[in-house]
N, C-alpha and C positions, 0 to 999 in steps of 0.2 A: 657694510653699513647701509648697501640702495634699499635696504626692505627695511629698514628702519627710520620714524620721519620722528624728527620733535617737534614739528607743529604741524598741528589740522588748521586749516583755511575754509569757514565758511562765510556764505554770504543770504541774506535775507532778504526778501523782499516787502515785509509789511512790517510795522512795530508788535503786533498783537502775535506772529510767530517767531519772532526773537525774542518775548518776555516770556514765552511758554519753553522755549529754550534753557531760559534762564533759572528756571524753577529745580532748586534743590534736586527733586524728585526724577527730572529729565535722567534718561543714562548715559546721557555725557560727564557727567557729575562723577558716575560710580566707579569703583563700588567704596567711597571714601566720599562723599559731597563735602563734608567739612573740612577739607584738605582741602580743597581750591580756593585762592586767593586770587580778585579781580579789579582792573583798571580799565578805566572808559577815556578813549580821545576822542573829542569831536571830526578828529581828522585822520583816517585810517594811513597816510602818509606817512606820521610822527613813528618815531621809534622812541626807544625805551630809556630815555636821555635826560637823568636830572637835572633839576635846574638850575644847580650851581655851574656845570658842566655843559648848559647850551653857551653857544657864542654871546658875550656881551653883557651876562646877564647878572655876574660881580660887577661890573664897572659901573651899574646903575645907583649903588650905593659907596662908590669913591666920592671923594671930593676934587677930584680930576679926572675927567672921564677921555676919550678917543685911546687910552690905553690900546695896545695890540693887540685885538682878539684870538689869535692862536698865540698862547705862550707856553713855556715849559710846566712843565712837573711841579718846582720850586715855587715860581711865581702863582701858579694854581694855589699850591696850599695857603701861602702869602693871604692870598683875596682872602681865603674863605677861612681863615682862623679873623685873622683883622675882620671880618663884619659879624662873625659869631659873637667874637668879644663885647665889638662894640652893640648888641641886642642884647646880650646878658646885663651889662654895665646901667642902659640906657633903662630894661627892664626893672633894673633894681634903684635905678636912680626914682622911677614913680612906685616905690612900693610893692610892685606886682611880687605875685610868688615864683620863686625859681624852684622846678622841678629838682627833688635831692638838696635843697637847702640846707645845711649846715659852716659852723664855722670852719670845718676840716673843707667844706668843699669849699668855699670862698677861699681858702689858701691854698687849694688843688688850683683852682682857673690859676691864680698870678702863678705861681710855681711849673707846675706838674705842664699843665695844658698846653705851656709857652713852652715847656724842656721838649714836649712829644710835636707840636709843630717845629720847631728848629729841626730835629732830627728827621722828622719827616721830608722835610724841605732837603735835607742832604743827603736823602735815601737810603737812612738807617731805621727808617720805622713808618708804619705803615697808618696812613693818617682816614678818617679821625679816630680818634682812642677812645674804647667803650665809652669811660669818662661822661662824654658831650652827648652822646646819644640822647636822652632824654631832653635836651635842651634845645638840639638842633630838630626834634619832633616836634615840639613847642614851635618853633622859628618856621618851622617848614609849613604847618598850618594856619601862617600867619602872613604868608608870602613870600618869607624871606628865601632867597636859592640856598639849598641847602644840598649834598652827596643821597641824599634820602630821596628814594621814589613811593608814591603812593600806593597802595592799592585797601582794598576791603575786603574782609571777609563775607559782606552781602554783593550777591550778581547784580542785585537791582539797583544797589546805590554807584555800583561802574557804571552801569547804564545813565543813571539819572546825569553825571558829570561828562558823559558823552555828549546827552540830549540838550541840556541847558547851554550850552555853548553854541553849537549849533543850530539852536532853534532860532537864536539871536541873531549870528547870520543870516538864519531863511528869512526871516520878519526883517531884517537890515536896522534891529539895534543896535548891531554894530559892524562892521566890516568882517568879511570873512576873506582868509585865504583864494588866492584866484585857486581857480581847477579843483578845490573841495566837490568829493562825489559821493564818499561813504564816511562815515563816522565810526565806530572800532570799540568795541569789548577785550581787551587781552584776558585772559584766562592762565594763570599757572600753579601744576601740581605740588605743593609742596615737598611732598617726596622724591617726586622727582629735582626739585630746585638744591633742597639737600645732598640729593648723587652729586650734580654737578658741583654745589661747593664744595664738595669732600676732593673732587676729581683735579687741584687747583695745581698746576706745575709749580717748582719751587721757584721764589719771588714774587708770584705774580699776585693779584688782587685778588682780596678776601670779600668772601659776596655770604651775605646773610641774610637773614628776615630779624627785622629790629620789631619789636613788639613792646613798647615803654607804657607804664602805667597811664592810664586816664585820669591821673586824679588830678590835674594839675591841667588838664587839655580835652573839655568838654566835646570840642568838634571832633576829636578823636572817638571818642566813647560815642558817640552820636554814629558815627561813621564805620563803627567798627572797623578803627584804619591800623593797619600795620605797615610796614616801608621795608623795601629791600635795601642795603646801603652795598655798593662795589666801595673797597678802601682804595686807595694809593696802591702802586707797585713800589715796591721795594729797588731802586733802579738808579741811573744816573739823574742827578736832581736837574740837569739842564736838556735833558732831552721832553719833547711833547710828550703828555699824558694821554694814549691813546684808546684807554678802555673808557670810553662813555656812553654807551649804549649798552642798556642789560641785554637784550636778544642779542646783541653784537658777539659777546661773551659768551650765551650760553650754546650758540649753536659752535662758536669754537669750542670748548671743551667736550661738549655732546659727541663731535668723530672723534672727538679722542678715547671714548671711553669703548670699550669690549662689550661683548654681543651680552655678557652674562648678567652685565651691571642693571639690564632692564627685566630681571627677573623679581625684583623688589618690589617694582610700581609700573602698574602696564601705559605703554605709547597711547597716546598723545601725553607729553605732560606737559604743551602748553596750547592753549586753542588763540584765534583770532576771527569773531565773530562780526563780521561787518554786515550796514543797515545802509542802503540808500540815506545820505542827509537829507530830503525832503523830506522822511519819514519821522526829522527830528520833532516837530512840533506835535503830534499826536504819540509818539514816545514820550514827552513827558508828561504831555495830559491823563495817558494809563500809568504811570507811574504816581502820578498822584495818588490816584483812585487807591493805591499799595502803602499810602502815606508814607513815600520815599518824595520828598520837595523839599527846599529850603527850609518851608518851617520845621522840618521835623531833624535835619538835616546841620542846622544851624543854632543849635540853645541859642534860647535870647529872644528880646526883642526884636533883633535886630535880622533874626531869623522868620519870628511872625511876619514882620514888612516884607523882606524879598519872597520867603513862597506867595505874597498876595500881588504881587509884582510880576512876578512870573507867570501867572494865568495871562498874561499881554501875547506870551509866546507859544499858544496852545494851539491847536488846531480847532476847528468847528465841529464838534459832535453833531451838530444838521444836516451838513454835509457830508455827502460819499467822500472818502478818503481818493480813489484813483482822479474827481474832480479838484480837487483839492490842492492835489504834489502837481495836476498841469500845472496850476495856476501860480505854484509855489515856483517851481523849475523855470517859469515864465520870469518872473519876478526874482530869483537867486540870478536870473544871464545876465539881468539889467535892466529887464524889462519897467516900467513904473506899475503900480499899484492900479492906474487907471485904466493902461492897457491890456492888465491881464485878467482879460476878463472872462470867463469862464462858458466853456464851449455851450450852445445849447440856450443860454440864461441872458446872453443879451439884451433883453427887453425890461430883465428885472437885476436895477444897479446892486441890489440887496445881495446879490447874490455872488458879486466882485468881493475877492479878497483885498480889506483895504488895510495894506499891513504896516502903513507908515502914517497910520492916525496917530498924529500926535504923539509918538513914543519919546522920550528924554532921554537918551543913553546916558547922560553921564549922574540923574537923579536918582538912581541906586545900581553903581557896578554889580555883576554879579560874577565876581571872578571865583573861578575854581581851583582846587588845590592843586600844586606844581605838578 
């Protein structure tokens, strides 16, 4: 299996040949471009870890929180049925539409949904149950943590959810991680993600690509977004839940499979395309230009307001880009606005990036999807 690799490892040094990358058309894509499905971190670090399933991040929606951040299996599903519920309950208490509404599914939740978490929890059934899928799409693009990961079937809209996060660090509207150096595109084959699901030992978690209609979840259809979900193992209900990272998984069953099984869909079938995070702020400013931003990004209102918000975090088209990231790398160490002032230019203050004019972090979040 040494001549065989499931991930290619690239790295970029400008924005403008990482979006040329990104184009359908590249032969990275081939010979299938509509097969690849893509997710953007602003932090090449993070792994592939829902957000039900990072530490801490059910207990934000308890009504008693310091709960014990590593717990079992049991108690996992516990959380995440108890805040499903209460989002479907709370959803229908204001009217809103629930995805698959009918009175058979209103008597599925109290019945069916409570019989399949119970069982779950005692590790007779593998949680969540088709059932929720659509609901927890709905939830997941609303912030709620949900087993569902993101991604898109457009490169550029990974990208844009990389860049906007990170551009906001480089500009310090809002803190970023210490030691952030690159920002990350995942890239994975479908066909190849299908080998792997097929390839699952018995018991273990069931991994799929959820694909739930858009009728009911604008940011979806906006986004072109579909979600891998990993289920439960089927296992002792008091032992830790230890599959939470998709690449965690796929590179375990990946040695397990035979030389022959990659004659279906040729290696790489999953890429990771990292970008200097300096390069965040002019990443999005050409992303624009592709009308991939908030507004387009975001139906609504409320979509027009942040893409016009986010030009804050743009790079200077006047300016050379390599003048630009000193000044920005100056300013991400700690440097202040005042003293990074740009080699050469001294003489003219105009030409200082002053990237903490005035910004309001908290007068429009612009938080991205799990």
């Amino acid at each position: 299996m040494s001549e065989y690799k499931l991930i290619q490892a690239e790295e970029f040094h400008d924005a403008e040949h990482l979006l040329a990358a990104l184009q359908r058309r590249d032969g990275r894509w081939a010979p299938h471009p509509d097969k690849w499905i893509f997710r953007g971190h602003a932090d090449a670090r993070w792994s592939l870890t829902p957000s039900a399933l990072r530490p801490g991040s059910l207990s934000e929606y308890e009504y008693t929180r310091g709960i014990e951040r590593r717990h079992g299996h049991r108690k996992q599903i516990e959380k995440e049925h108890s805040v499903l519920r209460a989002f479907v309950e709370s959803c229908d208490a204001q009217g809103l539409a629930i995805p698959d509404d009918s009175p058979m599914t209103r008597a599925e939740w109290r019945e069916n949904i409570q019989y399949c978490a119970e069982a779950a929890m005692e590790g007779n059934a593998q949680w969540p149950p088709n059932a929720t899928l659509s609901m927890l799409a709905l939830a997941q693009h609303y912030g709620v943590p949900t087993r569902l990961l993101d991604w898109t079937a457009r490169p550029l809209v990974a990208a844009y959810f990389a860049a906007v996060e990170a551009a906001r660090w480089i500009t310090k509207a809002t803190r970023g991680p210490a030691g952030v150096t690159h920002l990350e595109i995942w890239a994975i084959d479908r066909r190849g993600l299908n080998i792997l699901a097929s390839a699952a030992p018995a018991r273990d978690c069931v991994l799929k690509v959820v694909a739930p209609s858009p009728a009911h979840n604008p940011n979806l259809h906006a986004q072109m977004g579909v979600f891998t979900l990993l289920t439960t193992r089927r296992w002792d209900p008091y032992t830790r839940n230890e599959d939470t990272a998709l690449d965690q998984v796929l590179e375990r069953r990946f040695y397990q499979l035979s030389s022959h099984s990659f004659a279906a869909a040729p290696l790489p079938w999953v890429r990771r395309i990292k970008l200097p995070v300096t390069e965040a702020p002019r990443l999005l400013r050409l992303l624009s230009y592709e009308w991939v931003s908030a507004t387009y990004l975001y139906p609504g209102y409320r979509g027009v307001a942040r893409g016009l918000l986010e030009r804050r975090f743009w790079d200077d088209p006047q300016l050379d880009s390599s003048v630009q990231n000193r000044a920005r790398v100056s300013v991400f160490a700690g440097v202040g606005p005042a003293e990074a002032t740009i080699a050469g230019a001294r003489a003219n203050p105009e030409d200082v990036l002053a990237v903490d004019a005035g910004w309001d972090a908290d007068a429009m979040p612009l938080t991205p999807r799990g």
